[in-house]
C-alpha positions in Angstrom: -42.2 -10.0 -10.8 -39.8 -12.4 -12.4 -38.7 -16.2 -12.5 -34.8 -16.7 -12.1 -31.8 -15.9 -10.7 -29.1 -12.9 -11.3 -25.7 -12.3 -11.0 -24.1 -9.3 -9.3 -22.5 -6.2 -11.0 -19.2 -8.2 -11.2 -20.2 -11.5 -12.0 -18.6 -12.8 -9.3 -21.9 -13.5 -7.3 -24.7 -15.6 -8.4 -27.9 -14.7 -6.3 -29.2 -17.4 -5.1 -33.0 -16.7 -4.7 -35.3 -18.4 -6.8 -37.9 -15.6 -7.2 -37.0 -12.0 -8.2 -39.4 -9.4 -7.6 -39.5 -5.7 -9.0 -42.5 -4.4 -7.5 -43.6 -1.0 -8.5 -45.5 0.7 -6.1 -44.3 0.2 -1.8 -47.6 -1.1 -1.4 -46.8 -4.2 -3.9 -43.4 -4.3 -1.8 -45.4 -4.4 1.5 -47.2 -7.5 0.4 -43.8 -9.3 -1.5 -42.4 -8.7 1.9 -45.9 -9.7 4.0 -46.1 -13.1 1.9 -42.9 -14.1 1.7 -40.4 -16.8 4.3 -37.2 -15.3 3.9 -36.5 -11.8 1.5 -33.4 -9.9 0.8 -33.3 -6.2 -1.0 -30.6 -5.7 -3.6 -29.5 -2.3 -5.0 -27.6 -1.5 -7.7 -26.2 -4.7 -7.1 -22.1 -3.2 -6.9 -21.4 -5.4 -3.9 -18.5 -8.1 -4.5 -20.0 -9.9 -1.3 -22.7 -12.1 -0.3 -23.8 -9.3 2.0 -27.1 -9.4 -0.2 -27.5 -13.2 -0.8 -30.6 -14.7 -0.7 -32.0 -18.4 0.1 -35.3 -17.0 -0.7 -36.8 -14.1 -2.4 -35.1 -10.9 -3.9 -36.7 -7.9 -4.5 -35.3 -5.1 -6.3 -36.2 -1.2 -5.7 -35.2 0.4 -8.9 -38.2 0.4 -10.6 -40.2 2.1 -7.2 -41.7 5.0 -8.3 -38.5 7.9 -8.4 -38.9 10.5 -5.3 -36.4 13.9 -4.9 -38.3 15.9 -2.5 -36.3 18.8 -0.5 -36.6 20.3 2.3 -34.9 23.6 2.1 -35.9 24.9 5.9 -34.5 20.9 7.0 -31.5 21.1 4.8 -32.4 17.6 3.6 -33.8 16.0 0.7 -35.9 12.3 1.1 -35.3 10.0 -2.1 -37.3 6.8 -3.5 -34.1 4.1 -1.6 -33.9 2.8 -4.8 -32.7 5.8 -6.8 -29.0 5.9 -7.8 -26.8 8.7 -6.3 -26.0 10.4 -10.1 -30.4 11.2 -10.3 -30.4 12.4 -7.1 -27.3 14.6 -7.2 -28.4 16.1 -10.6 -31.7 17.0 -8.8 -30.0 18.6 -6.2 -27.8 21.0 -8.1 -30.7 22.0 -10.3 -32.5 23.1 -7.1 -28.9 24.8 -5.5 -27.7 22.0 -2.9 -25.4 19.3 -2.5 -24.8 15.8 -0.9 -21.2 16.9 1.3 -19.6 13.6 -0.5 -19.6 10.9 -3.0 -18.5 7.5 -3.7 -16.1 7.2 -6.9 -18.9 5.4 -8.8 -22.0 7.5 -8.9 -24.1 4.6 -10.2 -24.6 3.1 -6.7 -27.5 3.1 -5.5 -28.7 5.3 -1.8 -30.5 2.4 0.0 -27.4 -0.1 -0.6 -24.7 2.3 -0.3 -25.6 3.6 3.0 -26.8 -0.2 4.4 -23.4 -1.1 3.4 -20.9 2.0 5.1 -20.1 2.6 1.4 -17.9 6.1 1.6 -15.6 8.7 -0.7 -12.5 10.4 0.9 -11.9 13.1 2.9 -10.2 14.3 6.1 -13.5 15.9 6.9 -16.1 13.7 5.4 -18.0 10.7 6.7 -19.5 7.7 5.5 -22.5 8.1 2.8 -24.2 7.0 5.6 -23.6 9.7 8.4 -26.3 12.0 6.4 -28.9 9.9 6.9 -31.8 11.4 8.7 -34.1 9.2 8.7 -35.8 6.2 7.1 -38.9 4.2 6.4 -38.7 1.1 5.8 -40.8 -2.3 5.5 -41.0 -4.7 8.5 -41.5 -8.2 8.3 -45.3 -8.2 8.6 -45.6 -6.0 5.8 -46.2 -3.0 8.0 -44.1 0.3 7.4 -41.5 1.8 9.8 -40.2 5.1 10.3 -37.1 6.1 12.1 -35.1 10.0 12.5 -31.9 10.9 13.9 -33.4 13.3 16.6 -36.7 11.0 17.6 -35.3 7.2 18.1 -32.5 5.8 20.4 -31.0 3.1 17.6 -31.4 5.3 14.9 -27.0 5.1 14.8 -27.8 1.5 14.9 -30.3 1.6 12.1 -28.3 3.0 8.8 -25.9 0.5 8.2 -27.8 -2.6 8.8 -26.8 -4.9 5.8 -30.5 -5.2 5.1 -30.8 -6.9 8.4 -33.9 -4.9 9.6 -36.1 -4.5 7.0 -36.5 -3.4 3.0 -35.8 0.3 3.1 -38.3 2.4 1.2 -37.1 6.1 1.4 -34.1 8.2 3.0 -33.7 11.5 4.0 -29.9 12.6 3.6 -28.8 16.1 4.9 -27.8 18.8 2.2 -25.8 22.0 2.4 -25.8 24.7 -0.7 -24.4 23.7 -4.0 -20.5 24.5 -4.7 -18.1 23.8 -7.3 -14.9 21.3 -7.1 -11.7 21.9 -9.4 -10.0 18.4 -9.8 -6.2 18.0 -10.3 -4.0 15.1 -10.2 -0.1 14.8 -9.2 2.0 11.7 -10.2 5.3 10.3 -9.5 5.3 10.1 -5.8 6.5 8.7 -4.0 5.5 6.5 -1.5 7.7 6.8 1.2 6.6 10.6 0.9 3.1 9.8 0.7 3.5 7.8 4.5 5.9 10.1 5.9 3.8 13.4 5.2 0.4 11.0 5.1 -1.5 14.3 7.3 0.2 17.1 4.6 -1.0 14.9 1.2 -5.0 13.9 2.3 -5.4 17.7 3.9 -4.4 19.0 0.7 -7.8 19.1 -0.5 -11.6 18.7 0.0 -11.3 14.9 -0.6 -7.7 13.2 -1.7 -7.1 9.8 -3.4 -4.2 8.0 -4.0 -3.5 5.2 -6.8 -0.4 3.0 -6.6 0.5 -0.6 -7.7 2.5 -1.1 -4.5 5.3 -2.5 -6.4 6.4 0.7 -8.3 7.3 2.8 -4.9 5.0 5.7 -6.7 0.9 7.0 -6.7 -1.2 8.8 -8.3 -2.8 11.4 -6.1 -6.0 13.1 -6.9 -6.8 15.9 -5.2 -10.8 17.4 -5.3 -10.3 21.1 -4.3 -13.7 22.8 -3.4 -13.5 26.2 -5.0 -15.0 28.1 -1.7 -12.6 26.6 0.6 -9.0 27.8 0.4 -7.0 24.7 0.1 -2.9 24.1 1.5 -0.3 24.2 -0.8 0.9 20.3 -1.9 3.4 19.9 -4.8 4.9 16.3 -4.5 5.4 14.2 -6.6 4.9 16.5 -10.6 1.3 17.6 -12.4 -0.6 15.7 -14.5 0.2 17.2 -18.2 -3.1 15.5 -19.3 -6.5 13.8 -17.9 -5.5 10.2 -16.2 -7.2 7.2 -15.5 -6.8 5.7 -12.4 -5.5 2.6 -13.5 -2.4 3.0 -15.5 -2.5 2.5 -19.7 -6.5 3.3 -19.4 -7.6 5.6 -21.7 -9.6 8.1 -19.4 -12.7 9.0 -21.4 -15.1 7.5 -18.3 -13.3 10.0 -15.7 -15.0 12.9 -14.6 -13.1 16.3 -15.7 -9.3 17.2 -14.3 -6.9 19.6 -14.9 -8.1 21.9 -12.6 -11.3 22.6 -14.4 -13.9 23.9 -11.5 -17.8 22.3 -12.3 -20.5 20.5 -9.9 -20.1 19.0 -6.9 -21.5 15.8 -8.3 -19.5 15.7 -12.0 -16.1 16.0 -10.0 -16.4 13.9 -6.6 -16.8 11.0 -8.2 -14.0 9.9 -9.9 -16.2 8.5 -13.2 -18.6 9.5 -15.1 -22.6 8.4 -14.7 -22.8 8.0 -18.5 -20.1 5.8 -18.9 -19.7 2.4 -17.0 -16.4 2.1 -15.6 -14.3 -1.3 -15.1 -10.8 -2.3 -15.8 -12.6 -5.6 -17.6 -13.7 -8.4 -15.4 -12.5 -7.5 -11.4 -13.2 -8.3 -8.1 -12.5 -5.9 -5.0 -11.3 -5.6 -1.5 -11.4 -3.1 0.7 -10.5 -2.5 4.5 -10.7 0.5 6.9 -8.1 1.1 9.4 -7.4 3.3 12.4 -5.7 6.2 10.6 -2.7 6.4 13.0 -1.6 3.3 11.8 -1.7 4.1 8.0 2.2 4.2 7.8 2.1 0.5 9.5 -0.1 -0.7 7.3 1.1 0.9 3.8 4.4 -1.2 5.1 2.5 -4.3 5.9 0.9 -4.0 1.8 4.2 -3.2 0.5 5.9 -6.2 2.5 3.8 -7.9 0.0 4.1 -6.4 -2.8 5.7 -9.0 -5.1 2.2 -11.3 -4.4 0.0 -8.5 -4.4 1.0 -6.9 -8.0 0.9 -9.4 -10.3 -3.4 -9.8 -9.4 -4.1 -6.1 -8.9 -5.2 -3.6 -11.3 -4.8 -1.0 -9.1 -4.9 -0.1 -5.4 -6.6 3.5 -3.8 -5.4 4.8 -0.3 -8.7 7.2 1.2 -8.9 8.9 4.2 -13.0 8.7 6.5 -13.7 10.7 9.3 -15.8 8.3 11.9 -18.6 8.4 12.8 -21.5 6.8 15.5 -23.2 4.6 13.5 -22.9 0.9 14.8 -21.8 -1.1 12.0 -19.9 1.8 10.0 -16.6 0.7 9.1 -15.6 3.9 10.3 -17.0 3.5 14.0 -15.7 5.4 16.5 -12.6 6.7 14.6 -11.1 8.4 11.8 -10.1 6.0 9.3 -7.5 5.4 6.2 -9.1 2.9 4.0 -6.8 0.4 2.1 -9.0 -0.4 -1.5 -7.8 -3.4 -3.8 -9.0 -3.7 -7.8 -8.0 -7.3 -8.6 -8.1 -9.4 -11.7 -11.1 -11.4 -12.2 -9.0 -14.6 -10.8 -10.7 -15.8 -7.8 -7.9 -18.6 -7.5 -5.1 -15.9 -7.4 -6.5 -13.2 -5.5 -8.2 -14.9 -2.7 -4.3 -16.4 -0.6 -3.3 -12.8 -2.0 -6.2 -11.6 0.1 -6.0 -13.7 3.3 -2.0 -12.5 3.4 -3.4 -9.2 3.4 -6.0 -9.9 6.4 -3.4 -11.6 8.2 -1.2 -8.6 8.3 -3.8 -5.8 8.8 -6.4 -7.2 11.3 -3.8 -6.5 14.3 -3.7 -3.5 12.8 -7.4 -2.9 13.5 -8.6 -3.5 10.3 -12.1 -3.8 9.3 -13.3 -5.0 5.7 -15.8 -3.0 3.9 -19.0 -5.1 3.8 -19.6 -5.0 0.8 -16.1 -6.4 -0.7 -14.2 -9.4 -1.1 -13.1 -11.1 2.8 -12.3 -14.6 3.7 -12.7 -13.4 7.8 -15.5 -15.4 9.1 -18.2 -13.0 10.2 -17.6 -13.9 13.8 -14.2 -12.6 13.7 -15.5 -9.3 11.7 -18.1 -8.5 14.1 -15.6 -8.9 17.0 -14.3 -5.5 15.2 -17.8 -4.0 16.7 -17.9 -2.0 20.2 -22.2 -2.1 19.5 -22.1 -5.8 18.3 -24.2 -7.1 20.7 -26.4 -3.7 20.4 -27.0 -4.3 16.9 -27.7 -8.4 17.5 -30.7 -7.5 20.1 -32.0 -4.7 17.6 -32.1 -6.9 14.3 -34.4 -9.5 16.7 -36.5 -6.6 17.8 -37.5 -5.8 14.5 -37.3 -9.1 12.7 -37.5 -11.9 15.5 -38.6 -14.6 13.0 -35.7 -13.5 10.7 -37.0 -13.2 7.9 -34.4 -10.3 6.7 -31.5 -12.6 7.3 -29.0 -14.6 5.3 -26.7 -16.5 6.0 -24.0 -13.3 5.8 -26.2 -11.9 8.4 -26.1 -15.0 10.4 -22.3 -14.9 11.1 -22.6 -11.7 12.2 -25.3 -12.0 15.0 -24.5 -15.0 16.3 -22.3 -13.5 19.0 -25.3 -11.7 19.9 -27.6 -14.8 20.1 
């Protein structure tokens, strides 16, 4: 246990707990949890929001004791929730499997990622969250939980929960056998192609990004080719002649391997590697998931605004999400393009730059990501939500003193009582 208070990976977040703890074993967690008035779980601590805030206690999960335990007959592996996704994916593919996706950083860590609807890109892949299989988790008495997919009716309301629930202790994520990824990027295109033949570009590969300024009128596309899986034919735009970095004038030596070189799942669907920690200096980022029919209306909407969105942004990345069931996924009940902003660390010039941005994509049906940079008040977020009021009467089933809740939290369930 320590004294003190922390900031987030950014800096942009001071926690405001006065008590950290680190316990090491989840029967020390049981009793933090058990003792304490009002106690929030923080991960790798990635999120730019206050979705993890705390008024009371923190308690961190890296130092749990580590857990890779697969299932080979399940298809599934169960992990310690405090484990980052780069130890658990090199576990994997020592033993022959593979997670189906990744986030771009690899650092993240399970527990947080999933609570949060964090996701990579892919016409055909979900949310981190959507191979979840179950969970154990602590409940406000101290006592320990256990939910599963097949065996419990709000399960799909149980993943991403923003810590609302309880302090997740383990996860059981499905797996599929191991494969290889050959990673090759195209530059110079052009936007108008990229919204015009939006369907061609992200089906051109396993999992497609695309990096633009909005300003220029050209991307960046990475494409992630699984090496089993014939892939389309996509030639816009020309080929990279040499590894890139994502953000323009970036050297690329934290980027995971390109020019078509096939290796692991996990060292190519991310786009950095674990090693190496990746930032464009001091940044903040936004993030929202639309309905992805209305991509070409919405990459119009950003580049009505280009002029005010350039001059704060380090760079922008268009990825596609396949939806999913789970009640507060982003990606609820359809198929998503998701709209990602790397700013300047310049609270004072990105945040109008940001409400400009909500104002022309929320009729659009956009929902931020809740772990990023919004000025929406949570009421008007949660509105987003078919399973709102589902998720409100499940958070004061399991916690009906609220001990699990901030006041992040509090904006969202108040619609729900």
């Amino acid at each position: 246990m320590g004294e003190g208070r922390l900031r987030n990976w950014a800096g942009n977040v001071v926690f405001g707990a006065g008590r950290v703890h680190r316990p090491e074993s989840v029967d020390e967690l049981c009793r933090v949890v058990a003792r304490g008035r009002r106690v929030r779980a923080l991960g790798s601590g990635h999120s730019f929001s206050l979705v993890a805030d705390s008024d009371g206690e923190l308690v961190r999960l890296d130092a749990l004791p580590p857990m890779v335990e697969i299932d080979s007959d399940r298809s599934s592996v169960t992990v310690a929730a405090g484990m980052r996704y780069t130890d658990v994916a090199a576990e994997l593919y020592r033993n022959g499997f593979a997670l189906p996706n990744m986030a771009s950083l690899p650092h993240i860590s399970v527990a947080g990622s999933c609570a949060t609807g964090t996701h990579g890109s892919g016409d055909g892949l979900r949310c981190l969250s959507a191979s979840v299989s179950a969970l154990e988790l602590v409940g406000p008495d101290g006592d320990l939980v256990e939910l599963d997919r097949d065996g419990s009716e709000v399960f799909s309301g149980a993943v991403v929960a923003l810590g609302a629930l309880g302090v997740v202790t383990r996860v059981t994520l499905d797996v599929e056998p191991a494969f290889e990824v050959a990673q090759s990027v195209r530059v110079e295109v052009p936007l108008d192609d990229l919204a015009a033949g939006f369907d061609e570009v992200f089906g051109a590969a396993y999992s497609v990004s695309a990096f633009t300024d909005w300003r220029s009128g050209r991307a960046r596309v990475w494409l992630k080719c699984r090496t089993d899986v014939p892939a389309p034919v996509w030639a816009g735009g020309s080929a990279a002649s040499e590894p890139v970095h994502p953000v323009p004038g970036m050297v690329p030596a934290a980027c995971t391997a390109q020019m078509g070189l096939p290796g692991p799942w996990h060292e190519r669907l991310p786009h950095f590697r674990p090693e190496v920690t990746p930032s464009a200096g001091r940044e903040l980022q936004s993030e929202w998931f639309l309905p992805r029919d209305a991509a070409a209306e919405a990459f119009g909407a950003v580049r009505a605004v280009a002029d005010r969105v350039a001059p704060v942004l380090h760079i922008s990345e268009v990825r596609t999400v396949r939806g999913d069931d789970l009640w507060l996924s982003p990606a609820y009940g359809r198929d998503s393009v998701t709209l990602h902003f790397t700013w300047h660390d310049d609270p004072a010039g990105v945040l109008p730059v940001v409400a400009e941005l909500q104002e022309r994509l929320v009729p659009l049906g956009a929902r931020p990501h809740w772990g990023k940079l919004s000025t929406t008040p949570g009421e008007e977020v949660i509105a987003q939500y078919e399973r709102a009021d589902d998720f409100a009467r499940l958070a004061r089933g399991f916690d009906p003193g609220g001990k699990f809740r901030n006041a992040f939290v509090d904006a969202l369930l108040r619609p729900g009582g």
